[in-house]
N, C-alpha and C positions, 0 to 999 in steps of 0.2 A: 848580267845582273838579274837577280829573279824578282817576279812580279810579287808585292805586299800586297794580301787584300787587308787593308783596315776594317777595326770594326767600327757599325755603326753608333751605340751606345756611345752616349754623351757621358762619362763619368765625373761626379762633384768630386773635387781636389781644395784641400786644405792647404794650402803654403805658409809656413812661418821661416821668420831668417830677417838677414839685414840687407833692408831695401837701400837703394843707390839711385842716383839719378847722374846714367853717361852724359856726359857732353861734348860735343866735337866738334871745332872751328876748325873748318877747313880753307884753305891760303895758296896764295902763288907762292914761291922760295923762288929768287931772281938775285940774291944777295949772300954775303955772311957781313953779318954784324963789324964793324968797325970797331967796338966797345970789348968784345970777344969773339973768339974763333967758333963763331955758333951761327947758324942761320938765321934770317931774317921772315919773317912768315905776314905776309899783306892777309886778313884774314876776309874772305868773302862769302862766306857760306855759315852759319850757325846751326846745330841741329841737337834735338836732348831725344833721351831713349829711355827704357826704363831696364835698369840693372840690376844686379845681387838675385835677391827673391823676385823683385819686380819683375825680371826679365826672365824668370822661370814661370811664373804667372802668365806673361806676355806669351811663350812658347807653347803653355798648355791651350792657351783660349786658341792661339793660331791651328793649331788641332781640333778644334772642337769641344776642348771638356769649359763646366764649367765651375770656376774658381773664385776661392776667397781667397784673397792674404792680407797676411797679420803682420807689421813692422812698425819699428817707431822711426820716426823720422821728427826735424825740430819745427819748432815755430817760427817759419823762414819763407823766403822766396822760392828757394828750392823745394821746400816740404810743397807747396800750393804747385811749385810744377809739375810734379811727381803726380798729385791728386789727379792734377786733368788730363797727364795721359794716362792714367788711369780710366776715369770716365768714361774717356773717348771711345777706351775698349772692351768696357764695361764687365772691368773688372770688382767684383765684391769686394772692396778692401776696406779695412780696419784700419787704418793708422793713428798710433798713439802719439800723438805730438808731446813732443819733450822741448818745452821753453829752454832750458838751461843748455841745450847744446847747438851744432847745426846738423843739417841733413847731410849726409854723405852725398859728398859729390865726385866721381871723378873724370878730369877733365881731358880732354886729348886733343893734343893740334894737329894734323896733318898736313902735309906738302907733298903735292907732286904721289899721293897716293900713298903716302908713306908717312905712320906714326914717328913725328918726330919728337913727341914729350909727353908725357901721362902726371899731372897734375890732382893730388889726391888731396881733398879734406876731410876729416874724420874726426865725432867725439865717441865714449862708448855712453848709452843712455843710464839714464839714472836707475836706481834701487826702486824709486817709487812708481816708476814708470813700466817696470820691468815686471812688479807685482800688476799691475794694471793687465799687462798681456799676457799674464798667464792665466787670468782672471778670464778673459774673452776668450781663450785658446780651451780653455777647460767649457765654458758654456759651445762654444762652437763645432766642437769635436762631434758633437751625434747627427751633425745637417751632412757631412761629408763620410767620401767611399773609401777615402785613400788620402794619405796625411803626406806635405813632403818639406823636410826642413833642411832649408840651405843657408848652411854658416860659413862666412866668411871671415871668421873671427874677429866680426870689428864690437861683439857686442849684447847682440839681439839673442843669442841663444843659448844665455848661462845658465839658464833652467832646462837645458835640453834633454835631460836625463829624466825630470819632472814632466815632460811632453812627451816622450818615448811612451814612460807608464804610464800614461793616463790614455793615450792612444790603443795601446794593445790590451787595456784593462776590457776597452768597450770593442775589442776585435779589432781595427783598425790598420789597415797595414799601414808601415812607415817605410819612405824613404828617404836616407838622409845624405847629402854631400857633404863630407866632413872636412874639417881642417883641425891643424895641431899634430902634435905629436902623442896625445895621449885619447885613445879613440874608447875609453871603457865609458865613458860618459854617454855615448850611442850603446851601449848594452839593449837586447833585448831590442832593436831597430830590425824588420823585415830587412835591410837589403842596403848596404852603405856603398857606394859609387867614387873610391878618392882615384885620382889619378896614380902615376908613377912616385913624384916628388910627395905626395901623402902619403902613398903608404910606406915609402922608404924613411920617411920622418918617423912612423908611430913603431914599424918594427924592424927600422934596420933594413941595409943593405943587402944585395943578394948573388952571387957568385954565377948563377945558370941557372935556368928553367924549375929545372928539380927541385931548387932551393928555395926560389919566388913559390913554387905551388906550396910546398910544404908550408912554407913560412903563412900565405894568404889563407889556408886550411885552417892553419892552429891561432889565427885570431876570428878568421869566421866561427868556431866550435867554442873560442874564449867566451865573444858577445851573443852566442846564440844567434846568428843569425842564420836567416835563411839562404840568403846567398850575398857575396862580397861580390861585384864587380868594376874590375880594375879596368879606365882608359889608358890606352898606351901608345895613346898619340899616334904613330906613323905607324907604329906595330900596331895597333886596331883595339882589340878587347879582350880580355879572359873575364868566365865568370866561373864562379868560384862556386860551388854548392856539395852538400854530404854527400850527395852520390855518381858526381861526376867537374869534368873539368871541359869547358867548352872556348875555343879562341875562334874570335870572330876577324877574321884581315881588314886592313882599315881601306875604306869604300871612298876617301877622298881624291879629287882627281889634280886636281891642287890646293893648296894649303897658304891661305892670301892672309889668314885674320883668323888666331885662334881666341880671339875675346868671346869671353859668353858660351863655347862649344860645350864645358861640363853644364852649364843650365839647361842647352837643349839636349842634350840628353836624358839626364834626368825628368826633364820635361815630358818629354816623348814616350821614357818608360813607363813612369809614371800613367798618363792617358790611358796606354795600351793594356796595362796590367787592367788598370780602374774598368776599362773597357772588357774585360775579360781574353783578353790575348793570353797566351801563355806564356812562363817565364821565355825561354830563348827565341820565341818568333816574339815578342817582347824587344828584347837585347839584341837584335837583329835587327830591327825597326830602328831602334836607338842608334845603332852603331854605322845605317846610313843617314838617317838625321845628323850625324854630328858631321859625318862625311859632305855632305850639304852645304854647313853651314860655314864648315873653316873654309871655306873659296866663297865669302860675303865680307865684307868691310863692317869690322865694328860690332858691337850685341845683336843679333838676326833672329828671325825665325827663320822653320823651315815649316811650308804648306803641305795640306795633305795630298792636293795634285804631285809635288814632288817627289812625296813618299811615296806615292802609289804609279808612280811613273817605271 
């Protein structure tokens, strides 16, 4: 494996998307339920993390850059949790509190080292709330280097086509992690990041290599982008650009917890670019970060000692 030199440049990074807050009871499994054929879980351990956007935020600062994000989250327990690990890591954040809903939470129990149920709550934020943060997204745009919006589809980025252009109006590169099936709404986005199962959802399946390029070519040239790159998990990365096609092998040595992997990516690229890396020593950077972080239990970073290792 070859030596990264990081740069040193701190780049500011903009995050918007829908903030989550993990949580995971961890338990002894000594039983199966009497009631059903299901395990029983003694739980001993509680721990919260911060996920969606939060956790791309959480990834960029473990790098060094420094960050705002922007999410709405409710007027809850949760919401106040999210705040102070926030703080802690002294993260810029803006959160629009939505009374009407609650904070996305989702929950995970483990036994014995192993995810035995993922427990989701979720509402999508309100109309009123939603013109609030594009309000602050729009004033906030000229403090940052580099913009990166992670949709999880629960909500927070239905204006995203309204954030794209107001981004690139003032220069701004964007990155965005997409989801859906219909990806013209990131038009005009610097550089869109979906895995295998997104971009097979937005344009279809694909029979051999040949087909995947050609296919990932004719929607990078649809959205203008400047380059598309696809994670492909065990297969590792292709990045997609006008004047070349680059596959990066995947740098994981095992593969324990892919929770959170597309954030720190994104995360990483993001930095490196802000930092002035170039795009594939960029994508390269990214593509052993994600390598990293799927052999880590649960939303992770990865540090710049290990990138640079």
């Amino acid at each position: 494996m070859t030596t990264i030199n990081l740069p040193q440049h701190a780049p500011r990074l903009l995050i918007a998307g829908d903030v989550m807050l993990d949580r995971y009871w961890f338990g002894e499994v000594n039983r199966i339920s009497p009631e059903a054929p299901v395990p029983v879980v003694r739980v001993e351990r509680r721990e919260e993390r911060l996920g969606g956007a939060a956790n791309v935020a959480r990834n960029a600062v473990a790098l060094g850059a420094e960050v705002g994000l922007l999410g709405v989250v409710g007027q809850d327990e949760a919401g106040d949790a999210l705040q102070r690990l926030l703080d802690a890591l002294r993260i810029g954040s803006c959160l629009n509190r939505d009374p009407s809903i609650s904070t996305i939470v989702k929950l995970r129990v483990i036994g014995r080292q192993q995810q035995l149920l993922r427990v989701d709550f979720e509402e999508p934020p309100t109309d009123l709330v939603l013109r609030d943060k594009l309000t602050q997204y729009n004033a906030m745009l000229p403090d940052y280097d580099l913009i990166v919006l992670s949709d999880y589809a629960k909500g927070s980025l239905v204006n995203v086509a309204q954030m794209v252009e107001a981004a690139r109006a003032l220069g701004k590169p964007v990155l965005v992690d997409p989801k859906g099936d219909d990806f013209s709404r990131y038009k005009g986005a610097s550089i869109l990041t979906p895995n295998k199962s997104e971009l097979r959802q937005a344009v279809g399946g694909w029979k051999d290599e040949a087909q995947l390029t050609r296919k990932a070519q004719a929607l990078r040239a649809e959205l203008g982008l400047e380059a598309l790159l696809l994670t492909r998990s065990e297969e590792g990365m292709s990045l997609y650009t006008a004047g070349d096609v680059l596959h990066f092998p995947t740098l994981a040595r095992e593969v324990f917890d892919v929770s959170g992997a597309g954030d720190t990516v994104i995360a990483t690229l993001a930095v490196m670019l802000g930092a002035g890396m170039p795009l594939a020593h960029a994508v390269e950077t990214a593509n052993r970060a994600g390598g990293i972080v799927v052999g880590k239990l649960g939303t992770a970073t990865v540090t710049r000692e290990e990138l640079a290792g």
